[in-house]
N, C-alpha and C positions, 0 to 999 in steps of 0.2 A: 284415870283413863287416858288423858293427854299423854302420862310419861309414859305409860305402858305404849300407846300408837311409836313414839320417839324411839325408842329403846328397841321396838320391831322393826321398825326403817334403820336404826342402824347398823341394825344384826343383818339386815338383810343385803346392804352396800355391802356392810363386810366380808360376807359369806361371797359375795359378788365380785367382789376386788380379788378374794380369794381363788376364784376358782379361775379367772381370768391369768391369775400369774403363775398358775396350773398347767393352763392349754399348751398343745400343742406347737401352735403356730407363735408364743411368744421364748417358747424352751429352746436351749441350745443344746447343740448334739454333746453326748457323753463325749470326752476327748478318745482319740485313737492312741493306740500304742505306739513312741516313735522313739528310738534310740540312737546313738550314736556308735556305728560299729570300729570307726578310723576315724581318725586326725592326725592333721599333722599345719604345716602353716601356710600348704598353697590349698589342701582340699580340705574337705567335710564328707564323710560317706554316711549316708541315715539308710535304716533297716523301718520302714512303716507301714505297718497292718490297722486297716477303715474298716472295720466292720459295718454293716449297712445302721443306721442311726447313729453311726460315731462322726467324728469329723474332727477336725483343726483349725485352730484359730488364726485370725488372721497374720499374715506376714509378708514379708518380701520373697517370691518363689523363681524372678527373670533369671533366665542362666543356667538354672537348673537342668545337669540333666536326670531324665528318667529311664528307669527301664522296670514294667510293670512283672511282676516274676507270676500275677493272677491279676483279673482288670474289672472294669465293672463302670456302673454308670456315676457317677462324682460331679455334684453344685458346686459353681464357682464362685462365691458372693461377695462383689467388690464394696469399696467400700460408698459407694454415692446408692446402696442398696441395690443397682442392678445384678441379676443373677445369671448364670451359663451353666447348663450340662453338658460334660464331655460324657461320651464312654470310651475308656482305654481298654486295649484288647490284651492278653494273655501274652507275653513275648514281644509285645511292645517295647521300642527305646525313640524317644524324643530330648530335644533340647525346649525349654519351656520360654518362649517369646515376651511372654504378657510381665509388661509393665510396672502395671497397677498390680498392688498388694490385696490378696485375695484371701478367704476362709475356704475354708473345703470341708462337706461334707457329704456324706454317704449316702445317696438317694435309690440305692439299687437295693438290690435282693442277694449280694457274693458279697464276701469279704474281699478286699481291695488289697493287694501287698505289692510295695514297691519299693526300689532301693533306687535312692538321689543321690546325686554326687553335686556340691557344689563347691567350685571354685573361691579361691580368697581374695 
């Protein structure tokens, strides 16, 4: 009787542990599609499509410029865990400010596409 109680508490933590590393709120976004369309040794030109729940892992983005070709709303999660939504609008182009090395993912309802250019 003892090892039967034992053996059900641990099935139960497990089942527990499990589904916790399941949820939602510990998943990370499916990656987005990102390629490299030019190179050369002063640029970088990328071609990248966010579909909403996709995203990017963290990196170095200052410098960057952008120009959104479709826009959407985009988490910006640095790395001390604080978080920012932008929305970029359709025909947007920006130069990217921030600093701090950031993940990006897709919090909206559009698929996000945008072509960066960054400098060497």
């Amino acid at each position: 009787m003892i090892i039967a109680k034992a053996v059900s508490r641990c099935a139960i933590v497990s089942a527990s542990l499990a589904l916790l590393a399941l949820s939602p709120a510990g998943a990370q976004p499916k990656p987005a599609t990102e390629k490299t369309v030019f190179e050369n040794d002063k640029i970088t030109v990328l071609d990248t499509v966010v579909k909403p729940g996709e995203g990017l892992p963290s990196g170095d983005r200052s410098g960057r410029i952008y120009y959104y070709l479709s826009g959407g709303n985009v988490e910006r999660t640095f790395a001390d865990g604080t978080k920012e939504t932008v929305t970029r609008k359709s025909g947007q182009a920006l130069m990217n400010s921030e600093k701090r090395p950031y993940s990006v993912a897709n919090v909206g309802t559009t698929t996000v596409h945008v072509i960066s250019i960054k400098l060497k």
